[in-house]
PADOLUM-84203 format. One record per residue (C-alpha): residue in one letter; x, y, z. Coordinates in pm, 1 decimal. Example, Ala and Ser with C-alpha at 12.3 -4.5 7.8 and 13.67 -1.06 7.14 Angstrom:
{vokol:a	x:1230.0	y:-450.0	z:780.0} $
{vokol:s	x:1367.0	y:-106.0	z:714.0} $
This chain:
{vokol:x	x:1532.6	y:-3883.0	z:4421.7} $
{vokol:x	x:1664.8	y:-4183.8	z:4204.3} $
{vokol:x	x:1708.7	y:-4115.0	z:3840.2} $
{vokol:x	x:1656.4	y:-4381.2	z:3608.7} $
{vokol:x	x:1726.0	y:-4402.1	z:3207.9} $
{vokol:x	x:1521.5	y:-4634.9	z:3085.7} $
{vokol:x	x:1451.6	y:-4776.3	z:2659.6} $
{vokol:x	x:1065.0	y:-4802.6	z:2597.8} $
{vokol:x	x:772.8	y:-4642.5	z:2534.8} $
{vokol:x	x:628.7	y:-4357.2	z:2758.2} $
{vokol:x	x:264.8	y:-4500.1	z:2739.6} $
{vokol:x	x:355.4	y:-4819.1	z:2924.4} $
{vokol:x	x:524.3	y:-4687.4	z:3184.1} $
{vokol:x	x:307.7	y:-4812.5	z:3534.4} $
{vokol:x	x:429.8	y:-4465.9	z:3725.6} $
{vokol:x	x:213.6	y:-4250.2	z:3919.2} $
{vokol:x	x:292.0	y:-3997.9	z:3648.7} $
{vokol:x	x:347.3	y:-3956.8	z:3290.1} $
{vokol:x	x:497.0	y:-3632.9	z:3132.3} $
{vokol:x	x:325.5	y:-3527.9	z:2821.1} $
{vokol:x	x:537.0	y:-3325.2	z:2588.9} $
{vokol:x	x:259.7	y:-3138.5	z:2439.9} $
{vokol:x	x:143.3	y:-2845.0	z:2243.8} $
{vokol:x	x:13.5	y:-2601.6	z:2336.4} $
{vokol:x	x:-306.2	y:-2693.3	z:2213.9} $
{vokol:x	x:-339.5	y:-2948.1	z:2457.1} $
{vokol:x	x:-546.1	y:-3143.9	z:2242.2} $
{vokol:x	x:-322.6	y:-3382.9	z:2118.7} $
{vokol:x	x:-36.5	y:-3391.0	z:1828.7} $
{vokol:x	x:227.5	y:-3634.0	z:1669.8} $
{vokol:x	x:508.4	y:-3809.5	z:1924.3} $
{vokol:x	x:475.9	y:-3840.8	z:2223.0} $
{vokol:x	x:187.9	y:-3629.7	z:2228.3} $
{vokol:x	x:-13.5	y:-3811.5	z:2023.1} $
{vokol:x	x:67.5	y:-4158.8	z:2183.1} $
{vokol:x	x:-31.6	y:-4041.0	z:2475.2} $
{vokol:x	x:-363.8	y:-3916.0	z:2386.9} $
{vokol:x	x:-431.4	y:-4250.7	z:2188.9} $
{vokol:x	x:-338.8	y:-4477.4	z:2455.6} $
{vokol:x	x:-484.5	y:-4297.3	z:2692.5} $
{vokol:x	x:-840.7	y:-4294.8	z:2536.6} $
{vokol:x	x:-1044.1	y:-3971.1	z:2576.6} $
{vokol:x	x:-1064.2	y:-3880.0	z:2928.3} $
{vokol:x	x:-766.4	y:-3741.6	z:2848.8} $
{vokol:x	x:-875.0	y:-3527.1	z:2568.2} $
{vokol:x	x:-1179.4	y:-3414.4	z:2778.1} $
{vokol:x	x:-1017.7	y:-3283.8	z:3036.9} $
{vokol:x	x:-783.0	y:-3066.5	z:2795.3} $
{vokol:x	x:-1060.2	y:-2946.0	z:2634.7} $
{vokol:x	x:-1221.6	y:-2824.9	z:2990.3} $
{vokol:x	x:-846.5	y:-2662.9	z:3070.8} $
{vokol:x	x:-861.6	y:-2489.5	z:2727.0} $
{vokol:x	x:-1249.9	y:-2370.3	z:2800.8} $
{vokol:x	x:-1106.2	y:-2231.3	z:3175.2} $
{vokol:x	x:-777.6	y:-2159.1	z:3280.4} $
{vokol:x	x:-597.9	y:-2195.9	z:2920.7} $
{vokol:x	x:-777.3	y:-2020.7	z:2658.9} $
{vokol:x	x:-471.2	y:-1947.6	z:2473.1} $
{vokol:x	x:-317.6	y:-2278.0	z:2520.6} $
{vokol:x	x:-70.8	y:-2350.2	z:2773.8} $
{vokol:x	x:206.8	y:-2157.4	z:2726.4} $
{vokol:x	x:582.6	y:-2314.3	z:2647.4} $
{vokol:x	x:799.0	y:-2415.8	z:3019.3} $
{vokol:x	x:453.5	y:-2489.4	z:3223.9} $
{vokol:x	x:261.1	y:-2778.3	z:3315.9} $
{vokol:x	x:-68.3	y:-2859.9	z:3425.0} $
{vokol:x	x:-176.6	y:-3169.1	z:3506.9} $
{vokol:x	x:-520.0	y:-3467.9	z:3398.6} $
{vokol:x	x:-655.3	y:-3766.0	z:3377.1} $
{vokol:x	x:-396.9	y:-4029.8	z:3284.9} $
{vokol:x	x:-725.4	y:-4239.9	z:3129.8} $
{vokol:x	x:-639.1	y:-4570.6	z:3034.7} $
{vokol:x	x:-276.1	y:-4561.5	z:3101.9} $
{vokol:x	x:-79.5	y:-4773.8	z:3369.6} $
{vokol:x	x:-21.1	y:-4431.7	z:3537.6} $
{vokol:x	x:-314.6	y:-4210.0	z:3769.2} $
{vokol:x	x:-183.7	y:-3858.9	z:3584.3} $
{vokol:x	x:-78.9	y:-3734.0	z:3292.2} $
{vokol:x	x:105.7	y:-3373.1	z:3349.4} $
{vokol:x	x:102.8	y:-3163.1	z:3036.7} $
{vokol:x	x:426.0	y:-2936.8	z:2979.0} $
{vokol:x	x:524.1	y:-2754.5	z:2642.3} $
{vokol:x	x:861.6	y:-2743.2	z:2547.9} $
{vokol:x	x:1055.8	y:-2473.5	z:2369.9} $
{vokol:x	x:1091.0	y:-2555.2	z:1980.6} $
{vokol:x	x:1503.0	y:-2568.8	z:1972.0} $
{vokol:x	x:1635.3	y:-2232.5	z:1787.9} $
{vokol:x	x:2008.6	y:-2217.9	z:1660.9} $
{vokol:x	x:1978.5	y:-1806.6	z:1715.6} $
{vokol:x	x:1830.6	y:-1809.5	z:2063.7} $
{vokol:x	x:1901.6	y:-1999.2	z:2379.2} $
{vokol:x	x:1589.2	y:-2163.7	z:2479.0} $
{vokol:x	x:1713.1	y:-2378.4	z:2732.2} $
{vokol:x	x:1582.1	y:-2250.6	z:3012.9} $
{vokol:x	x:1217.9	y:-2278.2	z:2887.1} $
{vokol:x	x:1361.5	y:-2641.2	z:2820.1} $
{vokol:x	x:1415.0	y:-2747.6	z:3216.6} $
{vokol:x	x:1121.8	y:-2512.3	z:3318.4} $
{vokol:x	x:958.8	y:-2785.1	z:3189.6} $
{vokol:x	x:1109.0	y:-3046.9	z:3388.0} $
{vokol:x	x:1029.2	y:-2825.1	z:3729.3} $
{vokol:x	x:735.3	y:-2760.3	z:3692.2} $
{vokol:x	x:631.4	y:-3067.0	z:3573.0} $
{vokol:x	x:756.5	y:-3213.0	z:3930.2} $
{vokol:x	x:615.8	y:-2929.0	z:4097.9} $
{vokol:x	x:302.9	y:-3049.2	z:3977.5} $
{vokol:x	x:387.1	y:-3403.9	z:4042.5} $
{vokol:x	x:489.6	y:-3336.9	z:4417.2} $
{vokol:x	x:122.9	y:-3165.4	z:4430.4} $
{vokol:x	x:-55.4	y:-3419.5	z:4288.2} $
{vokol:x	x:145.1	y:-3676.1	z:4571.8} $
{vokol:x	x:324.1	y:-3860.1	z:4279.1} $
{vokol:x	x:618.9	y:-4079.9	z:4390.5} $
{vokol:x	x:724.8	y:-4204.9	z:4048.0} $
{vokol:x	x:704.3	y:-3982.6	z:3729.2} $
{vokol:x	x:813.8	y:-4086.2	z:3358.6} $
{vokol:x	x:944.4	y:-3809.0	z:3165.9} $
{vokol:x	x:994.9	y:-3798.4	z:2762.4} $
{vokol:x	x:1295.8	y:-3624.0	z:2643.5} $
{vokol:x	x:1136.7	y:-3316.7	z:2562.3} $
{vokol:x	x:1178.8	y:-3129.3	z:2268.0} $
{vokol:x	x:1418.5	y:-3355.4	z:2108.3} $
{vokol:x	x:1164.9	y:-3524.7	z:1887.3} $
{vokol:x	x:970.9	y:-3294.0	z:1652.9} $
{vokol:x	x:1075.1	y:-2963.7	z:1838.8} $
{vokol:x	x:1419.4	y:-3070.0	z:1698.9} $
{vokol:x	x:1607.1	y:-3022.3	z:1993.8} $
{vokol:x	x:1966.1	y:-3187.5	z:1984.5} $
{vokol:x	x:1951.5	y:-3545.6	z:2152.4} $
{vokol:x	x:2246.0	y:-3455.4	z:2354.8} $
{vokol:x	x:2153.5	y:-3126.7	z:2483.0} $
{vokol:x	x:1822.6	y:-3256.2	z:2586.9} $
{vokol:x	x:1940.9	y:-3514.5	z:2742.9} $
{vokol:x	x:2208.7	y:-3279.0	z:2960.7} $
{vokol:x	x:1920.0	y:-2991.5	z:3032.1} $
{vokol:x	x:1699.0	y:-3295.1	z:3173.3} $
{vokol:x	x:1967.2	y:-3416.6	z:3352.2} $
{vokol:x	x:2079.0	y:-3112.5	z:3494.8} $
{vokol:x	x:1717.3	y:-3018.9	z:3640.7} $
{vokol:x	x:1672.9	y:-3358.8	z:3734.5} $
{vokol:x	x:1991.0	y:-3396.6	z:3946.6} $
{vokol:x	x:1906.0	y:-3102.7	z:4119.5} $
{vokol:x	x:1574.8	y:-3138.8	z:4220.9} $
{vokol:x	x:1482.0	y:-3219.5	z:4555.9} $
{vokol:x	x:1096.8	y:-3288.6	z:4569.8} $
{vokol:x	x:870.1	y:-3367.8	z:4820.4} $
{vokol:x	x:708.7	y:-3678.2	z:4721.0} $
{vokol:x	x:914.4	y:-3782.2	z:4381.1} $
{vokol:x	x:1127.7	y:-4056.4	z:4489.5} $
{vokol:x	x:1153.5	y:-4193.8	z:4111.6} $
{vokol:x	x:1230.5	y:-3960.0	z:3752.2} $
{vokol:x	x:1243.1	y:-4206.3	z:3504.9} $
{vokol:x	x:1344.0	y:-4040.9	z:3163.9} $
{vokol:x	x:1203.8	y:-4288.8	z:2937.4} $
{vokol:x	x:1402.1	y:-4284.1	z:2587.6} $
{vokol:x	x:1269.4	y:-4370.0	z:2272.2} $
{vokol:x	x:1500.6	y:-4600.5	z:2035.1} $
{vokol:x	x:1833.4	y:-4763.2	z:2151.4} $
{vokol:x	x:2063.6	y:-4507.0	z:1979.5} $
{vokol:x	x:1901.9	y:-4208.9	z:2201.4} $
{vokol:x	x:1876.2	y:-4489.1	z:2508.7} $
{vokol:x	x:2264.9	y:-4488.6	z:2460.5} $
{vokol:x	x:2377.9	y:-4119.5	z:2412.7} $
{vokol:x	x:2207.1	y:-4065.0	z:2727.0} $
{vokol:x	x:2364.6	y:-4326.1	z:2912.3} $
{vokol:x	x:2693.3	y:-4166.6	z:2758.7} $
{vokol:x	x:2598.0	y:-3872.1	z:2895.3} $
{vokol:x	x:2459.4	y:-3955.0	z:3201.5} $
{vokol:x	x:2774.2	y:-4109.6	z:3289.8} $
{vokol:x	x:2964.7	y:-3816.2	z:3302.9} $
């Protein structure tokens, strides 16, 4: 699977797949969330709300994914995963790349070949640029998927674009 870094914004990305890092909710939220859910128009929303009546009455808990609609994005899915809020007392980490395998779990389901991912948890979550950036990474490098031939972590701003291309190269 190829691994790209790329500077833009999530909601433009022409994949077959675009990670959501949601709430738990599922029914939209600030960053990329919310983005997301307002370029995507309300298909999206619907089908949440229809996961929240069924299988995810309690929300969709934090490492898993689950998978709609992308709506009126360039992309045919959107997969829903809801990372770990970042904690100085308590390693969440794994939660953190349990999102990024099951998210391509449920992109090698759903017969994706290209998937944009957001760095999750490193917006609102506060989750450490860096450390995101290395726990994505690390899952990513990995992974050997079925269908995925493209993960494209899609980084918002040029100072994150560049720590991760720090990073990356390493």
């Amino acid at each position: 699977m190829e691994i790209t870094l790329v500077e833009g914004d999530i909601t433009a990305q022409a994949v077959d797949a675009v990670v959501n890092a949601a709430n738990s909710s599922l029914l939209g939220g600030g960053g990329v969330d919310g983005a997301i859910h307002r370029r995507g128009g309300p298909a999206i929303l619907a089908e949440c709300r229809a996961l929240r009546a069924s299988r995810y009455g309690r929300g969709l808990p934090t490492g898993q994914a689950v998978a709609t609609t992308a709506g009126d994005l360039p992309a045919r899915w959107v997969i829903h995963t809801v990372g770990p809020v970042w904690s100085a007392t308590e390693d969440r980490s794994t939660l953190l790349r349990d999102c990024y395998a099951n998210s391509l779990r449920v992109a090698d389901e759903l017969g994706a070949s290209t998937v944009a991912f957001p760095l999750i948890s490193a917006g609102i979550y506060g989750w450490p640029v860096d450390d995101a950036v290395r726990q994505a990474l690390s899952v990513l490098r990995r992974a050997t998927p079925a269908t995925v031939s493209e993960a494209r972590l899609v980084l918002f701003g040029a100072d994150t674009h560049a720590a991760a291309c720090e990073i990356s190269a390493v």
